[in-house]
N, C-alpha and C positions, 0 to 999 in steps of 0.2 A: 325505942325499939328499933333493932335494925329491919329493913324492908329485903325481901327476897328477889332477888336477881335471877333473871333467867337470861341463861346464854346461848345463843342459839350461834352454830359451828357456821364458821366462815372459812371463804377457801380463797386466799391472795387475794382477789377484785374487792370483796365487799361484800358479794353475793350471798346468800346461806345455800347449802348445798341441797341442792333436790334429790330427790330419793330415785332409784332406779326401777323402772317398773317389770315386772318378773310374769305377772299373770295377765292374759286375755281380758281385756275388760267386758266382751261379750260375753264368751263362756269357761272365764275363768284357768281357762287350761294355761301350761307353764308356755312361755315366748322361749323357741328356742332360736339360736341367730340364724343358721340357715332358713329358717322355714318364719320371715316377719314381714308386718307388711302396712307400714305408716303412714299415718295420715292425722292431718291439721293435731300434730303436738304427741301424738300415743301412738301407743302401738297394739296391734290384733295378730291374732295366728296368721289367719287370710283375709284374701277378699271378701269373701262368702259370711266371715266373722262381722268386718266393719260394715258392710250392708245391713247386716240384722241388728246389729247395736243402733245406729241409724231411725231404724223403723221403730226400734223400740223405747226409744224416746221420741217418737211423733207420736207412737200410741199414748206415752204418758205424759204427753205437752195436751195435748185434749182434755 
């Protein structure tokens, strides 16, 4: 029986290609490039965005 091969898309290094992130991870809304605002790896609309994603995984680290 032949075994199934999964190939996952590489870009010149080796690397596989990570996906671009499009949506707010607090609240979802689209990241438009003027209006972003990054921090440790992602990105949020605003400030006011990554502070409450923030808090809302120490409410759900308890």
């Amino acid at each position: 029986m032949a075994q199934e091969q999964t190939h996952t898309p590489v870009k010149g290094g080796g690397n596989p290609i990570q996906e671009k992130q499009t949506n707010c991870l607090a609240c979802n809304k689209p990241i438009k490039k003027i209006r972003r605002y990054y921090r440790d790896g992602k990105f949020y609309c605003t400030k006011r965005c990554w502070k409450n994603y923030l808090e809302k995984n120490k409410a759900e680290a308890k």
